[in-house]
Structures are given as C-alpha cells and as structure tokens.
N, C-alpha and C positions, 0 to 999 in steps of 0.2 A: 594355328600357325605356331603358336609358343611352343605346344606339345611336340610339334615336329622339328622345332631348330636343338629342343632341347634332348631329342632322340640323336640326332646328327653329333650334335657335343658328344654324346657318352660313348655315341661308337669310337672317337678320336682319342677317349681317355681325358677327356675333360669333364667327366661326371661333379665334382668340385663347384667346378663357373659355371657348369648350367642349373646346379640347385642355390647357388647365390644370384646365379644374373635371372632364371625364369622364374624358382619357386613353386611349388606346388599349389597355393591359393591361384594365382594365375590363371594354371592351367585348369583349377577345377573351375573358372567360373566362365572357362567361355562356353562359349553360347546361349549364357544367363541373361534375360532381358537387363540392362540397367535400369536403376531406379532413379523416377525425374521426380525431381526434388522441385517446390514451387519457389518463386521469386523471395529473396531478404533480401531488405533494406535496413541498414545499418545505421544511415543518416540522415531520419527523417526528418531531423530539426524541430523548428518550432518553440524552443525558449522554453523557460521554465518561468511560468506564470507566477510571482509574487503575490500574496495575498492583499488583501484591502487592512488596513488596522484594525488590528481585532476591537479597541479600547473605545473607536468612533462606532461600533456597534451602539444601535441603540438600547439592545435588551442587558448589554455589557455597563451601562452606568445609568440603569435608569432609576437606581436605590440613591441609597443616603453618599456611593460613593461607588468607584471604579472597579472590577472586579481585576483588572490586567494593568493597569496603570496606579492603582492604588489611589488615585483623586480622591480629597474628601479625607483622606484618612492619613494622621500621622506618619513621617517615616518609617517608624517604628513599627507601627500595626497593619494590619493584615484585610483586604477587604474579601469580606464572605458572603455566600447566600447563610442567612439566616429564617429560622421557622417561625412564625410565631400561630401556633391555633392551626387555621385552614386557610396562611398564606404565605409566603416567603418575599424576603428584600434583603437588600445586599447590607452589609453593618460591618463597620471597624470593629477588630478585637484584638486585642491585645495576643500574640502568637505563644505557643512552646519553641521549644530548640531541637526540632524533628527535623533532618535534613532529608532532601529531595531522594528518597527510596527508604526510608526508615518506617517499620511498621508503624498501627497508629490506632487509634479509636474514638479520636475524633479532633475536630478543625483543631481542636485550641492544642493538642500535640506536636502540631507542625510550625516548621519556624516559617519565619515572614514572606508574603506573599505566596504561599502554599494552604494548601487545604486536603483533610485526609478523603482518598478515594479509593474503593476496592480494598481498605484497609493497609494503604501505605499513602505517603506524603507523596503528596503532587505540587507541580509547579503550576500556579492558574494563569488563563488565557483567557483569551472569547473569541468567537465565530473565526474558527477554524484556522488562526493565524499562527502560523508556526513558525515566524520569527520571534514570538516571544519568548519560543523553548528554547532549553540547552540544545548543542549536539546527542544526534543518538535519540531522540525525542521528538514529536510533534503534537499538534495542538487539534486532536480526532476526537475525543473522549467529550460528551458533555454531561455535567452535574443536573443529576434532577433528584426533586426533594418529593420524599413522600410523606404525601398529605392522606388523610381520612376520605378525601375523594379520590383518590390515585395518586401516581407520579405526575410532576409537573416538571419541565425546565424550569431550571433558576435563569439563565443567561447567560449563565459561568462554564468556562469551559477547563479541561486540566491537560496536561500537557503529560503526555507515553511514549515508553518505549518503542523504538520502530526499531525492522530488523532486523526482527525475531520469528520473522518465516517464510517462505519465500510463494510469489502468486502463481510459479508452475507446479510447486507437488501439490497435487491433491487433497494428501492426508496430513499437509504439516501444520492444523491447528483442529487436528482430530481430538488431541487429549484434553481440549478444555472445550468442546464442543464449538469450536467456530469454523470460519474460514480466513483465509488470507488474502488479505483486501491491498489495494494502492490506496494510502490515507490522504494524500494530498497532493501537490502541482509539481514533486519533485519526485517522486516515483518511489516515496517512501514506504514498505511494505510492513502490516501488524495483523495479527488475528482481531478479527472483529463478527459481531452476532450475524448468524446468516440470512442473509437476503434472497428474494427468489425471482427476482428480475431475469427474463430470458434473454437468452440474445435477441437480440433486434428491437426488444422492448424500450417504450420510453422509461427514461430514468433518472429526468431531470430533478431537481430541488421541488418542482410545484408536485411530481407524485412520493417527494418524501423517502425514496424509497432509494436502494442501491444495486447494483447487479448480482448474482447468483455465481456459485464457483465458477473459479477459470476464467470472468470475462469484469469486463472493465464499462465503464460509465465516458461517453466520450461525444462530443458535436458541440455544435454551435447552442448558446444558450438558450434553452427552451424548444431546441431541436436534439436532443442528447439520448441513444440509444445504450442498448449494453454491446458490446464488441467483444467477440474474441480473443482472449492473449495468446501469443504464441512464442517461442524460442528462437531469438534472432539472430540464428547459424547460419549456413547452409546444412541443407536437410536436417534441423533441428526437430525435437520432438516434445511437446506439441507444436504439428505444423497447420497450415490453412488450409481448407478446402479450397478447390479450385473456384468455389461459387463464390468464397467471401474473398479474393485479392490477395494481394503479396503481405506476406509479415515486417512488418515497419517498425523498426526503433524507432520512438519519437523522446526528447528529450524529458517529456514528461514519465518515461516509463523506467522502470528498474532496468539495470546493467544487465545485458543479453536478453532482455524481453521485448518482445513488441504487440502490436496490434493489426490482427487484419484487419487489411484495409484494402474496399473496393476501387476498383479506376487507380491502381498507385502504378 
C-alpha cells in the first residue's frame, strides 16, 4: 500500500514528500512477518529487602571483640581476625593510616576499622550487611584465613566495590576470570568467582552455592531456584523464552534488568 501511494506522489511531482512522508525502510519491509516481542514488566515492585545487622551475627563477635562494630576494642583500634598456629579469633590492633582503597600487605597497614584484602584496604562488615559500607560499595566479600589445614572463614567480612560490570554482558568480568553476579537485596552488580548453578536449580544458602552466568538466585527461603535475567525493554535483548514468563523489573534487580518470571 505505501509502495503504491508513494508511486501516485511522484507521478504528481511530489517525489520530495513521498521519500519523507513513506521512505524506503517502509516499503522494504512490508510483507515482513513482525517480530512479537514477549511481555516486560517494568514495575515489579517488591521493596528492597534490608539486611539483618551484620555485628548481631554470631560468627561476627564471637572473639575477644566485634569485627563491624568494633566492641571490645578501643576507639582507636581496629577489630581483626587474627592466626594464631591452626586457629583464628578476632583481636584488637592498633591500625596504620591506609585509607579505604590504598594498597596494603597487611592488617596492621590500614587505618581503623579496615583490614587489608586482595591487597588493598577494606572497610570490614559481617554476614552480608551492606549498610555498613560506604556508597559505591557492599558487604559480598568474606575473609578467610589460611591455616595448615586449609582455608577457613574468620566471620569477618569486607566491604567492595560494586558497579563494576554489568549482569547482561556476558564477557564483562572475562579479564579477571569471573562472572557478574547481583551481590545483594539492592541489585547491586561486582565480578564474583564462577558458580555453576543451572537454571531452575536450588540455590538456597543450605546448598552454599550461587547461580551460573546470566541467571539470578531468587524464591522464598528455602524454596530459591536460579532464574533467568533478562533486559526490561520492550523487545530487549536478552529476552525470555516463552516457557519461562514475562521479564519483570523487580526492585531488587539492577536498572533495566529483570527476571523471568512464570504466571507474571
């Protein structure tokens, strides 16, 4: 139909307004099937789950003193996991003047209430509470000490960088071998060691374990599979299969991401 009003214009001598008003994309694509795009949701809601205080952890003060609260320990000082032989506790030390990203080679280089990790100064937590980071940061990383019989968790946890990759490219935490994880209840995204959780797999806390590229850890506690991420456009790419549901922004997820999700 385009083709033929835009035939009709040029014989008039309006060749001009029929290549601005029809266009040639137009007319190449009729008779082209259109492409059906599956359902986005943009407003899935759902709140952003606060964490529990990391410092009421019991594995967070169960030393001589607080690992996120610093109890027990001087204003001044600093509470640390400490080695001693083939066992670790948490102990006051007196800090260096390492500020929160400053290389480091060990605790006693960083300033107070930090401790060195990956070889720069961190800010410490515990169990996963990321109100005790700065902005730009949360509380995913955990400290473990190595002992003569392996690694062991201290308790203590450190506080990273988020927002440093995003959970729909694939390859964006290729250069340091990981993948790009959502670290916490605010949809904060960081390269983290790769997990091989399938979709549909449990993925709760009791198997330890986290999801596998592309897909997210999500349900009711102790009912928690891996789910699909998908880009919450319309026709966004990566979209959902038509088997797993519409793509849902939920407030827990990163800006233009979502999760398929069945029955939505």
């Amino acid at each position: 139909m385009l083709a033929e009003v835009c035939r009709l214009l040029a014989v008039v001598g309006l060749v001009m307004t029929c290549v601005a008003a029809c266009g040639t994309a137009d007319s190449a694509n009729e008779g082209q099937p259109v492409k059906q795009c599956g359902k986005v949701v943009v407003d899935g809601g759902g709140g952003i789950v606060r964490p529990s205080d990391g410092s009421l952890a019991p594995e967070c003060g169960a030393g001589a003193c607080n690992f996120q609260s610093r109890a027990g320990c001087d204003t001044t000082q600093s509470c640390i996991p400490f080695i001693s032989g083939d066992s670790v506790a948490a102990a006051c030390t007196n800090p260096g003047t390492g500020a929160v990203g400053d290389a480091c080679v060990g605790p006693e280089t960083c300033g107070v209430g930090t401790t060195c990790a990956a070889g720069h100064c961190r800010k410490l937590c515990c169990a996963a509470d990321w109100t005790a980071c700065d902005d730009g940061e949360s509380c995913f990383t955990q400290v473990e000490a190595q002992l003569s019989t392996g690694n062991v968790p201290t308790g203590a946890w450190v506080c990273f960088p988020v927002g440093t990759c995003s959970v729909l490219d694939p390859k964006g935490c290729d250069d340091v071998g990981q993948d790009c994880k959502i670290v916490d209840s605010r949809g904060s995204e960081a390269c983290m060691p790769k997990t091989g959780g399938a979709l549909g797999e449990s993925c709760g806390a009791s198997q330890n374990r986290l999801c596998g590229r592309g897909l997210t850890c999500v349900g009711e506690p102790g009912a928690e599979t891996c789910r699909r991420l998908c880009r919450a456009e319309t026709c966004g790419d990566p979209s959902c299969p038509a088997a797993e549901g519409a793509c849902v922004h939920f407030d827990r997820d990163p800006p233009d991401v979502g999760e398929c999700t069945p029955g939505w």
